[in-house]
C-alpha positions as CSV (number, residue, x, y, z in Angstrom):
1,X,25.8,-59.4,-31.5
2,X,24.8,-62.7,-31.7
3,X,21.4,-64.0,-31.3
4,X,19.8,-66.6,-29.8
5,X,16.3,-67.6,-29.9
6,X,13.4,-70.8,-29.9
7,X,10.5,-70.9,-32.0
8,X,7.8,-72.6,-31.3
9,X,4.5,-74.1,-33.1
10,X,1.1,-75.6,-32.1
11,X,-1.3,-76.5,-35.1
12,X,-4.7,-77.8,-33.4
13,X,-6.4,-81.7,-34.6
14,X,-9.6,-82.2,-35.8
15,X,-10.1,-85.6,-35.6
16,X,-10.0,-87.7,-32.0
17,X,-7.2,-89.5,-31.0
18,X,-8.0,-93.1,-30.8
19,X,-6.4,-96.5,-29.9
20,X,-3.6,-97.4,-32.8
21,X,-3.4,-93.7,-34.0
22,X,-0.6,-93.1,-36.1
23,X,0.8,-90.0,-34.5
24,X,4.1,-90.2,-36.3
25,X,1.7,-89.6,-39.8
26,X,-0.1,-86.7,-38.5
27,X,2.7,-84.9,-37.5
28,X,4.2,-85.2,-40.4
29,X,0.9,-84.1,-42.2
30,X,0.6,-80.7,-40.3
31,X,4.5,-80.0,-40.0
32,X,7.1,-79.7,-41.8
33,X,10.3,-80.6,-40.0
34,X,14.2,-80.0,-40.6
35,X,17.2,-81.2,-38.7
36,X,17.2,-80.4,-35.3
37,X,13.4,-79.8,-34.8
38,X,12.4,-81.0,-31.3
39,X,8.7,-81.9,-31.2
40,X,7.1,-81.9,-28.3
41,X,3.5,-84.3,-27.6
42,X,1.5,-84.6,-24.9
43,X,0.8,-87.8,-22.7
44,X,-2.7,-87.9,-22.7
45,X,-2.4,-88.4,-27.3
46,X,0.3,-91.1,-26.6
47,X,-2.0,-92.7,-23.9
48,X,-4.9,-93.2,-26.3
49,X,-2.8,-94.5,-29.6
50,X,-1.3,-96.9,-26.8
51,X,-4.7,-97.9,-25.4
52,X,-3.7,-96.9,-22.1
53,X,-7.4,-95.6,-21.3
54,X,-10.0,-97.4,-18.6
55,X,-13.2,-97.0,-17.9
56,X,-14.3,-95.8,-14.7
57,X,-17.5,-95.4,-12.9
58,X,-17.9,-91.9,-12.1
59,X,-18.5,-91.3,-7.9
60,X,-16.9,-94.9,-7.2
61,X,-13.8,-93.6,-5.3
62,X,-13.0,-97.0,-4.1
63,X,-12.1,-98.4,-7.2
64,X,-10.5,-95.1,-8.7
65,X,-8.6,-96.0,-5.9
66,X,-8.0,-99.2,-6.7
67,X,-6.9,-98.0,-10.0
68,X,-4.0,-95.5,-8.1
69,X,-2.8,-98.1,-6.0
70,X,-2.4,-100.5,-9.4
71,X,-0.4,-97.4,-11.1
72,X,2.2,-96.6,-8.2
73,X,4.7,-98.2,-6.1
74,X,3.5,-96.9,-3.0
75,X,1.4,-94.1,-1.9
76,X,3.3,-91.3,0.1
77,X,0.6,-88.7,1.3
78,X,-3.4,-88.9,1.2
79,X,-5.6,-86.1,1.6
80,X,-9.3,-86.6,0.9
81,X,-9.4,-88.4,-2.8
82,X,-6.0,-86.9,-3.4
83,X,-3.2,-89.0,-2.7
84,X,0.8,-88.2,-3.5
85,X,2.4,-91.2,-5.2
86,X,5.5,-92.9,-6.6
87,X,4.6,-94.6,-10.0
88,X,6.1,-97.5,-11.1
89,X,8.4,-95.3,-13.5
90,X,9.5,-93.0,-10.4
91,X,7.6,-90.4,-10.4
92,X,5.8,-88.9,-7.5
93,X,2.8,-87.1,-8.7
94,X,-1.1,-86.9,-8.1
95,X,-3.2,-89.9,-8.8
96,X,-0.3,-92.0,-10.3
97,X,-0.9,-89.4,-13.2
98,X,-4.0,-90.9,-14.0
99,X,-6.3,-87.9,-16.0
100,X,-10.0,-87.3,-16.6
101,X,-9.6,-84.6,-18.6
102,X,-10.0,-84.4,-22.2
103,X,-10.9,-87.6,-22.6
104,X,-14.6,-89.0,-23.3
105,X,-17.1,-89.4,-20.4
106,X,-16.2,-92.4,-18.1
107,X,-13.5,-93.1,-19.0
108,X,-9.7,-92.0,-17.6
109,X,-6.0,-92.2,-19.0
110,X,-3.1,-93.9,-17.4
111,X,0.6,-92.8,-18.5
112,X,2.3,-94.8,-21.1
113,X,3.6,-97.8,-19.6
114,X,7.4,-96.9,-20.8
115,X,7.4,-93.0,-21.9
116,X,10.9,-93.1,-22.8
117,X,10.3,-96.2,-25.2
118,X,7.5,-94.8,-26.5
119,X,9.1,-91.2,-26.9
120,X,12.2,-93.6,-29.1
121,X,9.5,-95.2,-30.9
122,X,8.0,-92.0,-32.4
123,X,11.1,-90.6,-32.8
124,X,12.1,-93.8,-35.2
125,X,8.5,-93.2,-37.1
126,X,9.4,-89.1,-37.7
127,X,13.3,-89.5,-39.2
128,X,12.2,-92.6,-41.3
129,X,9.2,-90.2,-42.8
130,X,11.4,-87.2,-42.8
131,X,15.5,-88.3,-42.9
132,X,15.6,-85.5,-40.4
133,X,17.8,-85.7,-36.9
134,X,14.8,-84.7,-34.4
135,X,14.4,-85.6,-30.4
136,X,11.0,-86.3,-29.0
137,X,9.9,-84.9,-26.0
138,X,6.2,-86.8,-24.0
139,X,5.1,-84.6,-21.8
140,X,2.9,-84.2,-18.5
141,X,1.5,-81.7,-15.8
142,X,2.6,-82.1,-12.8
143,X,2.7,-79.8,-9.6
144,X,5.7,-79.0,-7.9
145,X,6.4,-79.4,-3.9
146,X,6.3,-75.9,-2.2
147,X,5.2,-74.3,-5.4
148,X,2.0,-73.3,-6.1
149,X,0.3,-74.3,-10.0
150,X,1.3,-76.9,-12.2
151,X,3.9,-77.1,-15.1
152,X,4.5,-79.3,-18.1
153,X,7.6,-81.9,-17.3
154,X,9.6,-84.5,-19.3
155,X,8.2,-87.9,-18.6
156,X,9.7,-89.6,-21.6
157,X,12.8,-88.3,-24.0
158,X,14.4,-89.9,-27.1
159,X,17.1,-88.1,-29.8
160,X,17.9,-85.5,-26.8
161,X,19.8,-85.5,-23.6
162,X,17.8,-84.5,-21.2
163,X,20.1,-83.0,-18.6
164,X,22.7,-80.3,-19.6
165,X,25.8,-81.3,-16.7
166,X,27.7,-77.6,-16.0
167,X,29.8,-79.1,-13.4
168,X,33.5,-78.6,-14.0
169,X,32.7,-75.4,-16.5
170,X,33.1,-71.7,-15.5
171,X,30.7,-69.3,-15.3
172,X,30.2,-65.4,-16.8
173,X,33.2,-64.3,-14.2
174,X,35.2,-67.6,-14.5
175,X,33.5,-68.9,-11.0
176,X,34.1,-73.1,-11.3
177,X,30.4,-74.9,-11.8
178,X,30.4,-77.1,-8.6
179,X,26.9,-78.2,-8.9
180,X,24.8,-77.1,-12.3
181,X,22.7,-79.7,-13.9
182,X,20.1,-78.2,-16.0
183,X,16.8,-80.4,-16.9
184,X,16.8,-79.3,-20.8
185,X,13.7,-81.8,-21.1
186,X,11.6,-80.1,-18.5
187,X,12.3,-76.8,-19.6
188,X,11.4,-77.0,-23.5
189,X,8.4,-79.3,-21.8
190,X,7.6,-76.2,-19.9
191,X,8.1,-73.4,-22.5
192,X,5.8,-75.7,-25.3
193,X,3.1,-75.7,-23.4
194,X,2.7,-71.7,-23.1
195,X,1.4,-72.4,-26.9
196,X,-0.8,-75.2,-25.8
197,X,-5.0,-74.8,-25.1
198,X,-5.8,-76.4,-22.6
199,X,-9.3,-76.6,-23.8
200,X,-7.8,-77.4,-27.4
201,X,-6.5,-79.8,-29.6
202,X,-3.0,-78.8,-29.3
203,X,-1.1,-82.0,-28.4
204,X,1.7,-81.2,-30.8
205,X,4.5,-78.7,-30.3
206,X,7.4,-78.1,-32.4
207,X,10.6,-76.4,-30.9
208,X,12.6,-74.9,-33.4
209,X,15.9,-73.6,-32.1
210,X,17.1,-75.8,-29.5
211,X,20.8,-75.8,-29.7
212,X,22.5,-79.3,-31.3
213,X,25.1,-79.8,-28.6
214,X,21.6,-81.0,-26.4
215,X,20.6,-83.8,-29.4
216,X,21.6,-87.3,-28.9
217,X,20.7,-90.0,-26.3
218,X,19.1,-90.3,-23.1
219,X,16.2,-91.1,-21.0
220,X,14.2,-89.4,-18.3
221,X,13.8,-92.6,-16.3
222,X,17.5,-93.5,-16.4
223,X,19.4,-89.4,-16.4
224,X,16.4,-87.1,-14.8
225,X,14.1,-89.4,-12.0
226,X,16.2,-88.9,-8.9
227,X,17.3,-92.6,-7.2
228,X,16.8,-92.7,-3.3
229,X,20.3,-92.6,-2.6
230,X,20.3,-88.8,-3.7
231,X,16.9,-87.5,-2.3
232,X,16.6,-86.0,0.8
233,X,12.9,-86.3,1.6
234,X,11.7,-89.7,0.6
């Protein structure tokens, strides 16, 4: 019987991520990586190396405000100092994804301004250190409408497709696949962070495993964000 399985690896940092951090060099220094190795980073360590952090005074929700409204295309719900919005990339989210957490005193993180260049720009770093075919995965936490808790997503991809198209295939019992599109991205996003501390430095995931028929191109703004034409409730 065959088997199939994913391994997965977090090493924690020492040292502080910091603006012009050369993240390709220290994951490099912690892993060692083969062809087909999927490594998985978090926003927030991109955001920093990127400089993508302002300072905010702390109990001024006008301007954190401010600061939203300057991140998103428009505002779709408000509810006390939570508001639901579309960021300029497409995604609807809390805050226009902007983060106080793990990350110093008075100061917040926006996302990268292009996750998916940024996800190809590491990805270019890691197989000119290591010769290796990899794919890059930047990831977030969102929430999810009607669902309760938050998961990891996809907000950038490079060296993997991010959606696995089923239509056209059969299923177990030879059933036709009218309508199967599988987010590849969001669930390796999802399953890396199950080995990810929240109160840790753990911004580095490998995936070992991931099956090679998902490596190659794409991007989550252009394959996964869903355009108006195709959304029901926007």
């Amino acid at each position: 019987m065959n088997q199939v399985g994913l391994q997965l690896f977090s090493i924690p940092l020492e040292e502080e991520i910091g603006q012009g951090a050369d993240l390709a060099a220290l994951i490099v220094r912690d892993f060692e990586l083969v062809d087909g190795d999927v490594m998985v980073v978090t926003q927030k360590v991109v955001s920093k190396a990127e400089g993508r952090v302002v300072s905010v005074i702390d109990d001024d929700q006008e301007s954190f405000d401010a600061l939203v409204r300057s991140e998103s295309r428009r505002v779709l719900r408000r509810r006390g100092t939570l508001s639901i919005t579309e960021t300029h990339h497409g995604f609807v989210c809390a805050n226009a994804g902007i983060d106080r957490s793990n990350t110093n005193p008075g100061t917040v993180t926006l996302l990268p301004a292009d996750p998916d260049r940024s996800a190809r720009r590491l990805l270019h770093q890691l197989q000119h250190l290591t010769g290796c075919r990899l794919g890059v995965i930047i990831t977030d936490t969102f929430g999810r409408t009607w669902r309760s808790g938050v998961t990891d997503v996809a907000i950038g991809v490079a060296g993997l497709r991010p959606i696995s198209d089923l239509r056209g295939t059969t299923d177990y019992n030879g059933a036709l696949l009218q309508a199967t599109e599988i987010c590849i991205a969001d669930e390796i996003a999802g399953a890396a962070d199950l080995v990810k501390r929240k109160d840790g430095r753990t911004p580095f995931v490998l995936v070992r495993g991931i099956d090679s028929c998902h490596l190659g191109n794409g991007s989550i703004e252009a394959d996964v964000v869903r355009g108006y034409d195709s959304d029901l409730f926007r």
